[in-house]
Each structure stands twice: as structure tokens, then as C-alpha cells.
C-alpha positions as CSV (number, residue, x, y, z in Angstrom):
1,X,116.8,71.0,153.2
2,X,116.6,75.0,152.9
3,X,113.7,76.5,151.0
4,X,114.1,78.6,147.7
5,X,112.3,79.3,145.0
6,X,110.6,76.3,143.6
7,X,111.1,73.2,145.6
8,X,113.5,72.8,148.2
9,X,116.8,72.9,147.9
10,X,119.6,71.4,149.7
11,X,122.9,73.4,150.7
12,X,125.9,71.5,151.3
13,X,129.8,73.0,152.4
14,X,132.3,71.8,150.6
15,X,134.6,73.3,153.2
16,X,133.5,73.8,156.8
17,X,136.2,73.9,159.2
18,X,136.5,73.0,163.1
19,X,138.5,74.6,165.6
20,X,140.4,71.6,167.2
21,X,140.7,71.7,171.0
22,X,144.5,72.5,172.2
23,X,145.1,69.1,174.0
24,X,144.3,66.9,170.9
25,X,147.0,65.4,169.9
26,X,148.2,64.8,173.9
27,X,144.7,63.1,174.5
28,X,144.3,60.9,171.0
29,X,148.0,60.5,170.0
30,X,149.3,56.9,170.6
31,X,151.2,56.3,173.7
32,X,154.2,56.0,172.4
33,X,154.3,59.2,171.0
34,X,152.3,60.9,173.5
35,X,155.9,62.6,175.2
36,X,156.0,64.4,171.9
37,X,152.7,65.1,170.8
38,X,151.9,68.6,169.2
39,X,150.5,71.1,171.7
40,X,147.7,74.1,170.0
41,X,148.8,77.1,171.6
42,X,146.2,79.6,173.0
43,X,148.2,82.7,173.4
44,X,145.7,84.7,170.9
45,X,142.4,84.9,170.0
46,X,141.1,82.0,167.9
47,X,144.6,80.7,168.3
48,X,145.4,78.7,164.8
49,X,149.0,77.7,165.7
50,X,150.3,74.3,167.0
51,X,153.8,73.8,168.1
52,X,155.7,70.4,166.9
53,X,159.1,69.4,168.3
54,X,160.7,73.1,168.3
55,X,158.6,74.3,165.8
56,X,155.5,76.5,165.9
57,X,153.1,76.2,162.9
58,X,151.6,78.2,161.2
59,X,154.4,81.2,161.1
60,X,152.6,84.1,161.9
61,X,155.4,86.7,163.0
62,X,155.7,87.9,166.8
63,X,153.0,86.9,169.1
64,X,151.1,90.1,170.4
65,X,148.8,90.1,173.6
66,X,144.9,89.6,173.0
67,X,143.7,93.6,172.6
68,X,141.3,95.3,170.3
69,X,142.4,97.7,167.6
70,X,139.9,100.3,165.9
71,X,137.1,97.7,167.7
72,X,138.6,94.5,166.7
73,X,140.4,91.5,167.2
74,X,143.5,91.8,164.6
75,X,143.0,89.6,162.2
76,X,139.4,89.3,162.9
77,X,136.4,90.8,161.5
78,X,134.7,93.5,163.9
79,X,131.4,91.2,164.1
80,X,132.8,87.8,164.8
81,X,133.2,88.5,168.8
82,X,129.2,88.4,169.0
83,X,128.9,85.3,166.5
84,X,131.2,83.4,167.8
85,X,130.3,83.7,170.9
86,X,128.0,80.7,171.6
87,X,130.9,78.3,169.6
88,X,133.7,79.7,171.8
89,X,131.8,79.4,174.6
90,X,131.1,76.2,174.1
91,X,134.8,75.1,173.4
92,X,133.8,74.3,169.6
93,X,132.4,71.3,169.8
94,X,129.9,69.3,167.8
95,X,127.2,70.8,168.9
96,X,127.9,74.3,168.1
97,X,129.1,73.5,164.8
98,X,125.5,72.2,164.4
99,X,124.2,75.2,165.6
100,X,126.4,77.3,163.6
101,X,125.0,75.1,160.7
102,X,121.5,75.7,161.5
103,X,122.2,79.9,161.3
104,X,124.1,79.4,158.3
105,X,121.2,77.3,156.2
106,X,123.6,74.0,155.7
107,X,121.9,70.7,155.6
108,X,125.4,69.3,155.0
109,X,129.5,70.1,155.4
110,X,132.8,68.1,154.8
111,X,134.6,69.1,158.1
112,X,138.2,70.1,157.4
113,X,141.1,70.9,160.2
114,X,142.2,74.1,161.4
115,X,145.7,73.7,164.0
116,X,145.8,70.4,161.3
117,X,146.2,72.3,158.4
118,X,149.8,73.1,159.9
119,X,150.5,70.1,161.9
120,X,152.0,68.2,159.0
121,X,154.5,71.3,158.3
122,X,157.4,70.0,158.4
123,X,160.0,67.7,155.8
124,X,160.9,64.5,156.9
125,X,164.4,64.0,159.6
126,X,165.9,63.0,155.8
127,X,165.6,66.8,155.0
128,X,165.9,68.7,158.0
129,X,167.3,66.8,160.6
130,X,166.4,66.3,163.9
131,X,163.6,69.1,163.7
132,X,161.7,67.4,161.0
133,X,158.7,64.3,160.9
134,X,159.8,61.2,161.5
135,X,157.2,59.2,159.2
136,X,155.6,57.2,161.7
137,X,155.5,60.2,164.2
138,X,153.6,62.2,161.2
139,X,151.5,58.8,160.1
140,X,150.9,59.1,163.7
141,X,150.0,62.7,164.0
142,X,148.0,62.0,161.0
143,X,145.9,58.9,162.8
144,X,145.3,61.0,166.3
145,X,143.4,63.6,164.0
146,X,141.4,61.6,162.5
147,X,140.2,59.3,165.7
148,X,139.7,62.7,167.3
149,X,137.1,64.1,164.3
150,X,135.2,60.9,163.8
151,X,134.5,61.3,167.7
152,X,133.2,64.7,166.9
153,X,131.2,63.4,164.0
154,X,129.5,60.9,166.0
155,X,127.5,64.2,167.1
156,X,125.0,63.6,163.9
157,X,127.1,61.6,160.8
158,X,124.2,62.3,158.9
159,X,125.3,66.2,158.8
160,X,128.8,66.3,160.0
161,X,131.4,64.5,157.2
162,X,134.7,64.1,158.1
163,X,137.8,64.9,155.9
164,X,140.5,62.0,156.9
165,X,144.6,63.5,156.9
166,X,146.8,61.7,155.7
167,X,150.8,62.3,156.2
168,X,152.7,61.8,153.0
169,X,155.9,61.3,154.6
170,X,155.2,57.7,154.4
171,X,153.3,56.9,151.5
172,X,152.4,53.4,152.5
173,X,151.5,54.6,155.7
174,X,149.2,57.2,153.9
175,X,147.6,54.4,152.0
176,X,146.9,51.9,155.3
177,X,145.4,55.3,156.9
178,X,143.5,56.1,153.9
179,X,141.5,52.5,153.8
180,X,140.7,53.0,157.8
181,X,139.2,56.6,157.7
182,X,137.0,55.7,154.5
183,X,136.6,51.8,155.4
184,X,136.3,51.8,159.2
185,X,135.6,56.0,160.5
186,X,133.2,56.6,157.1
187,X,135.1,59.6,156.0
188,X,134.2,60.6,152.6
189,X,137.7,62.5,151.6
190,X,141.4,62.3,152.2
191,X,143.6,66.2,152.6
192,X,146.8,66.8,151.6
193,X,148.7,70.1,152.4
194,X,149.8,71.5,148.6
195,X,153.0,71.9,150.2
196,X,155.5,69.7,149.2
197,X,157.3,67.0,151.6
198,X,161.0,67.1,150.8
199,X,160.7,69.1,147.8
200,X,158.8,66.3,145.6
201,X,156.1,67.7,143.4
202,X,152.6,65.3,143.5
203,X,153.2,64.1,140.0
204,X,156.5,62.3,141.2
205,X,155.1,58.4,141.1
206,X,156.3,57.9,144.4
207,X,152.9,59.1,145.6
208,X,151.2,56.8,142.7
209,X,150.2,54.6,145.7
210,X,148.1,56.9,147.3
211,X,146.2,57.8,144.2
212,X,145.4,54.2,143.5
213,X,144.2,53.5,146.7
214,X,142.0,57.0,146.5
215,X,140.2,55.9,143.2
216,X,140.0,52.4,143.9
217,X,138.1,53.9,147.2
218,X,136.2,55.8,145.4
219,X,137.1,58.8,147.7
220,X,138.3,62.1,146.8
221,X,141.7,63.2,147.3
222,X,141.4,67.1,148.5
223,X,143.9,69.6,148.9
224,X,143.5,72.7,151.1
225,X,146.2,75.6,152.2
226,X,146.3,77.4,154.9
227,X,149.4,79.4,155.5
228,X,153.2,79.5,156.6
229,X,154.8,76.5,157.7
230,X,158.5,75.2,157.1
231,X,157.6,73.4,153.5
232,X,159.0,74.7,150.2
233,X,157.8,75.9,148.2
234,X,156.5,78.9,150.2
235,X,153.4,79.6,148.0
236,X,153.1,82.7,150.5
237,X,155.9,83.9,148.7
238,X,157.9,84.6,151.9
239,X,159.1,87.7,151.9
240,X,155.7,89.0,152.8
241,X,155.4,89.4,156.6
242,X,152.2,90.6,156.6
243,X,148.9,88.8,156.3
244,X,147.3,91.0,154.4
245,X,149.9,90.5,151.4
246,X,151.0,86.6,152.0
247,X,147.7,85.3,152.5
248,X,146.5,86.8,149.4
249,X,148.7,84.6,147.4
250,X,149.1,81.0,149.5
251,X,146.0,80.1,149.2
252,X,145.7,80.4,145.6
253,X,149.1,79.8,144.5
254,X,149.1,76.3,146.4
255,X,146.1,74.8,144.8
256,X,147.0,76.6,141.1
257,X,150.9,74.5,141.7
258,X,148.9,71.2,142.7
259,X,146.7,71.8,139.6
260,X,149.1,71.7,137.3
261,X,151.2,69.0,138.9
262,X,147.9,66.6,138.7
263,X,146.8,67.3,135.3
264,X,150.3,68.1,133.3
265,X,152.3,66.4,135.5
266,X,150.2,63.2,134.5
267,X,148.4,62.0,138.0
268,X,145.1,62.3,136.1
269,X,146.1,60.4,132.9
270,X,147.5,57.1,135.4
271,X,144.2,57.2,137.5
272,X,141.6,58.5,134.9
273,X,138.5,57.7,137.6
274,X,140.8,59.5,140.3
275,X,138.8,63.0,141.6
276,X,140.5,65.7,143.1
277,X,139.1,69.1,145.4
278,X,141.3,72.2,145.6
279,X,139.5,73.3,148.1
280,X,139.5,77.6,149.5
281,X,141.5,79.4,146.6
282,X,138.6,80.7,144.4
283,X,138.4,79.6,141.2
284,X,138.7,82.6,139.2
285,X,142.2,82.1,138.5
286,X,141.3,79.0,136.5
287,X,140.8,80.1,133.1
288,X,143.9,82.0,132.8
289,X,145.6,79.2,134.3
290,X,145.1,76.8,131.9
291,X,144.8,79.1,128.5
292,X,148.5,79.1,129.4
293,X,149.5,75.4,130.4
294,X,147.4,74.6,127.5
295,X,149.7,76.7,125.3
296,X,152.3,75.4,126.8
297,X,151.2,71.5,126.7
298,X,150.6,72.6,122.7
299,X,154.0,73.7,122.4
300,X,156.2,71.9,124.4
301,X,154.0,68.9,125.7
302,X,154.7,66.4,122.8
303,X,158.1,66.2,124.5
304,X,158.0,66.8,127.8
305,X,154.5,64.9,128.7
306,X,153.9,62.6,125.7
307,X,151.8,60.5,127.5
308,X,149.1,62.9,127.8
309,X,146.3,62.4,125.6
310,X,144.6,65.4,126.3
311,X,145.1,69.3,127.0
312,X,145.3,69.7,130.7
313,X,142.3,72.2,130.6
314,X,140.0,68.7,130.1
315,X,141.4,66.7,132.6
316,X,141.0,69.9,135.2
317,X,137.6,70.2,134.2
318,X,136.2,66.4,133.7
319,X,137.8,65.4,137.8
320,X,139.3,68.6,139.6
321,X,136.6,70.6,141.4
322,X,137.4,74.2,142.9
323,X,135.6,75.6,145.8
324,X,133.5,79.5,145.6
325,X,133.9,82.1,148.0
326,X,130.2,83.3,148.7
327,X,131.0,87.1,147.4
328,X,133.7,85.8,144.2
329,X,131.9,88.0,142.2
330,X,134.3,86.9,139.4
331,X,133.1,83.7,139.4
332,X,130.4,84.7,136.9
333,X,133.3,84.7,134.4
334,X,134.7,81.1,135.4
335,X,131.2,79.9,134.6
336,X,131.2,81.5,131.3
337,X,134.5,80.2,130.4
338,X,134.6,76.5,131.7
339,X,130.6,75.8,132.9
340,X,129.4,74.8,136.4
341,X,130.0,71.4,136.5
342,X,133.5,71.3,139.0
343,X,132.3,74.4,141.7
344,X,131.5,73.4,145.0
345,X,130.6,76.6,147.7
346,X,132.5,76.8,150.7
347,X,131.4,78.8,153.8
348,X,135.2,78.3,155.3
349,X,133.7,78.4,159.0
350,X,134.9,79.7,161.2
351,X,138.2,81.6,160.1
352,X,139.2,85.3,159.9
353,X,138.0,85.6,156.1
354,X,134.4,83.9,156.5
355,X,131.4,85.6,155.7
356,X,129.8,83.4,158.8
357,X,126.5,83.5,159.3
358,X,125.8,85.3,156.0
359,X,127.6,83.1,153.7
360,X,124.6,81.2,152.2
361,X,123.4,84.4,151.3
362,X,126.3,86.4,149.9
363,X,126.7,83.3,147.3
364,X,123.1,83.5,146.6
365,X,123.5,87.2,145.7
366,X,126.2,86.8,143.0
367,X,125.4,87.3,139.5
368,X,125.2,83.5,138.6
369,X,122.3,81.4,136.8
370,X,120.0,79.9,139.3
371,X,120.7,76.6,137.3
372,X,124.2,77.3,138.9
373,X,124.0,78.5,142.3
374,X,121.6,74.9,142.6
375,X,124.4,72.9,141.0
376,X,126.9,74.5,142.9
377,X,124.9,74.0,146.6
378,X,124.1,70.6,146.2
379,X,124.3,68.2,142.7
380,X,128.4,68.8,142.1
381,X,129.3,68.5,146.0
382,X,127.4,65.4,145.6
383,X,129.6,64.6,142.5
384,X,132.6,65.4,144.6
385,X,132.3,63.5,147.6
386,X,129.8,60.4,146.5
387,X,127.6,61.3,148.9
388,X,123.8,60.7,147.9
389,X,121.6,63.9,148.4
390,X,118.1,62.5,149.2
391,X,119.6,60.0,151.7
392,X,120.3,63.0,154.2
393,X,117.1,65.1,154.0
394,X,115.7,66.2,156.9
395,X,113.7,69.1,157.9
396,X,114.1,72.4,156.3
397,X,116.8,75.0,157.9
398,X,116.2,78.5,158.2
399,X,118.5,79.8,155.4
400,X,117.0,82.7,154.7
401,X,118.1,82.8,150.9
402,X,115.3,84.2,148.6
């Protein structure tokens, strides 16, 4: 637990990532897919991208060679050469993410994917062809992940929290995987991409499945972007070529889609103890968001979603919980709108955007209530992720926050 204030106060990440080594999927992949297993490539710095079949995911334009520009990776902040420097060094494994923990001031983190945020990418073979996911080649995909982080987990469980995948190109498949990672590897939440697989929205009941097996788990169902990849729709908006304009809107724009599908589109009226992270979008958008689907549910809802029993604003708020960037100074305006109880703060570790190792404190620095910032660290991740806080005390961590 960090020290602040009065008391001591424990700060968990709702979103920590790991940098997955390039020979994953070759090492855990089962044999008989191992002659097609996805392959991260390392032809840039920090290299994110992870070629499956034919296709290279994420789409990030033409591949330039490793240089500095104005004293910088590109897309890298000037200072994250010297940071990461123990981490890379170390080939990002378990221990550094520990260490990288200990600067930050985190007791605790949910460990999400990086390469695996893209690996899933593709439609199914019924949609593209011979370039898309066979489903048990993405179930598999899916199950390789997942062996791979609860390995890395094994580092200290008590700290490190894995995020099971899950491919929805089989649904059924997505279910069995779902009871191992939460009833055999411990995982505490399942992700989904918000991009659709063959262009059917989340509130389709052919993912009703999934859902019930999520709430009768008791685990949350989590959704987190991350870029360009071959699903539709393309919440980067695709004509953008640049990261500096596409990434501005997928990340966002996915979660704000998924938000709407679950609460209008009915997902949380079927499985009303079903809970639900939309995880490294901000949440400023929130408000607005749903002043207008509430409008619209007022307006056109008694037809088109009659089953609804409530505006889609209260289910949102009552089982949805969105993540805080540590300097969304706009958050102060979420709070006064819709309260703290669904924010969770995410340090996003160790990506181009993160404010790693100052993270902690850049969110304590925003104009929030201390009430908040506490609920926000610690009691609403708890919320999220059914994860008690006093059973993973342990000695105080340097945060620095004052």
C-alpha cells in the first residue's frame, strides 16, 4: 500500500499492459497450429505489430528504420529511452513489470496484451476468405495467450492479475476458454476487441452465451482498443493515415460504439448482474454520450427497444466502468455529472501515450475530491474486478503522491 494523507492507501491499475515477447504464439500455440502461429515483428522500436497468415496487425503505414527525430523515437516520448531501459533490457518480463510497479506506486494491476490487442484482427474465413480466422485457429490463438500470461503471473499473483482473451469467432469456444482462465489460470477478467467479428454488433444474442457465462462467473467482461486492424467498423475512421489524427478517435470511438451496443442494444437488461470495463478511452465523453442516447431511447426507444426498462444512462452507470487517463483534466466534469462510482485509473504501461513513471502522480494532481481520487485508486477497481483489497496488502511502495 502507498502512503497519503491519512492512512494508507492502496493504488491499483485498471490497465497495465505487457509487452509480449515475439516468439509467443510459436512457443505456447498448440502443435497443431504451431506451422501457422502469429509471429511479433521487431522491425521498430517497441514493435507493437504481429503478423497472422498474410496479414500484419496493427496497420501502421510503411515500416521506417529505427532513428531518432528532433531526439526521439517517433512515436515515442523523448524520455521513455532512459525509463525503459531496465524493462527492455530485461526483455519485459515479470520482473521488470514489478519493478516498473514499484517506481510507479501500484500495489496492484490487471495485466492486459499489447501484440494481443491486434492478434484477433481479423473476420472469420466466412467473411474474408482464405486470409481470415478459422475459429479454432483464433480460439486457439486466444488459449496460447493466455497459458503464456498466467506463466508470467506466476512471478507474484498476488500483484500481477491477468486479463484472459477470448476469440469471439466461436462463441462456444469463447465460453469453454472463459471457465478455464477464471476457473483453472485465476484470471479476474475476460477482453474483447470493440471491433466487431463479421460485422455483428455485441447486442446481437449470438454472443448471449458469453455474457452468461461472464456473470454467472462473476468476472468482468472488458473491452480495450488499440488501433488498425482489418475489422469494420474502423473506429479510427480510416482515412487518417496518421497517428496523431486516427488514434485520437479509435480509442474512444470503440468503447463509446460497445457502450451503446451493451446498454441500448439490451446486453445489460438480459444479464442485469453482468459488469463490463471500457477500458483506455477516457471517460469524458460519457456525459454527452448518453444525454443523447437517452434522448433518443425517450424518443424512439418505446419502439425500437421496448424491453428496456430503464434509460441507458442508468444501466451505463450502475455496471459499465470507464478507465481515467492520469492528466484527463476533464474528468472533474464527468464526476460532477455522473459521480465516481464506475472510474477506475489506468497507468497504460508501457505504451507511446503513458505518463510512466509519473502516472500515479499526474492523476493525483487533477482537480478531483480526495473522496474521489481514493475511490477511483482502489474501492471501484475492487468493484470491478471482485478482487478484495485488504487480502493483497503488503508493504508500502514508494509512490511519492502527497
Amino acid at each position: 500500500m502507498s502512503d497519503h494523507g491519512e492512512g494508507r492507501l492502496l493504488i491499483a491499475d485498471s490497465d497495465m499492459h505487457v509487452m509480449e515477447p515475439p516468439d509467443l504464439w510459436q512457443k505456447y500455440i498448440a502443435p497443431e497450429f504451431r506451422h501457422a502461429a502469429p509471429v511479433g515483428l521487431t522491425e521498430m522500436p517497441r514493435d507493437m505489430r504481429v503478423k497472422v497468415k498474410s496479414r500484419v496487425l496493427l496497420r501502421s503505414g510503411s515500416v521506417e528504420p529505427a532513428r531518432e527525430e528532433a531526439g526521439r523515437v517517433r512515436g515515442w516520448k523523448a524520455h521513455h529511452e532512459d525509463v525503459y531501459a531496465d524493462a527492455t533490457e530485461r526483455g519485459w518480463d515479470a520482473v521488470s513489470q514489478l519493478r516498473a510497479m514499484d517506481a510507479e506506486g501500484l500495489d496492484m494491476a490487471v495485466l492486459f496484451p499489447s501484440r494481443g490487442l491486434f492478434v484477433l484482427g481479423l473476420d472469420s474465413v466466412r467473411m474474408m476468405g482464405t486470409d481470415g480466422l478459422e475459429p479454432e485457429y483464433a480460439a486457439a490463438i486466444a488459449r496460447a495467450y493466455n497459458d503464456w500470461l498466467y506463466d508470467f503471473c506466476r512471478e507474484n499473483p498476488a500483484r500481477l492479475i491477468g486479463a484472459g482473451m477470448v476469440a469471439p469467432h466461436d462463441v462456444q469456444a469463447s465460453v469453454r476458454e472463459t471457465r478455464r482462465c477464471v476457473e483453472e489460470l485465476g484470471f479476474r477478467a475476460m477482453l474483447l476487441s470493440p471491433g466487431c467479428i463479421d460485422r455483428r454488433p455485441w447486442h446481437d444474442r449470438h454472443y448471449d452465451p458469453l455474457w452468461a457465462e461472464c456473470e454467472r462467473l462473476n468476472v468482468p467482461i472488458t473491452f480495450h482498443g488499440g488501433g488498425q486492424t482489418y475489422l469494420r467498423p474502423d473506429f479510427s475512421l480510416e482515412v487518417f493515415d496518421e497517428l496523431m489524427l486516427w488514434h485520437t478517435f479509435s480509442q474512444p470511438l470503440g468503447i463509446m460504439a460497445t457502450a451503446a451496443s451493451l446498454t441500448a442494444g439490451g446486453v445489460l437488461h438480459r444479464f442485469p448482474k453482468l459488469r463490463v470495463g471500457l477500458l483506455e478511452g477516457n471517460c469524458s465523453w460519457a456525459p454527452w454520450l448518453f444525454h443523447r442516447l437517452d434522448e433518443h431511447f425517450e424518443w424512439i426507444g418505446w419502439r425500437e427497444a421496448p424491453e428496456l426498462d430503464r434509460k441507458p444512462s442508468e444501466y451505463f452507470r450502475q455496471r459499465c466502468y470507464l478507465s481515467v487517463e492520469p492528466d484527463e483534466t476533464t474528468a472533474r466534469q464527468y464526476v460532477e455529472w455522473f459521480g465516481d462510482d464506475n472510474l477506475v485509473f489506468s497507468t497504460d504501461y508501457p505504451h507511446g501515450d503513458s505518463k510512466y513513471p509519473e502516472s500515479v502522480r499526474a492523476f493525483w494532481k487533477l482537480d478531483l475530491p480526495e473522496s474521489s481520487k481514493r475511490k477511483i485508486t482502489s474501492e471501484n477497481w475492487s468493484r470491478l474486478y471482485d478482487v478484495p483489497l485488504a487480502k493483497h496488502a503488503r508493504p508500502a511502495a514508494a509512490s511519492g503522491i502527497s
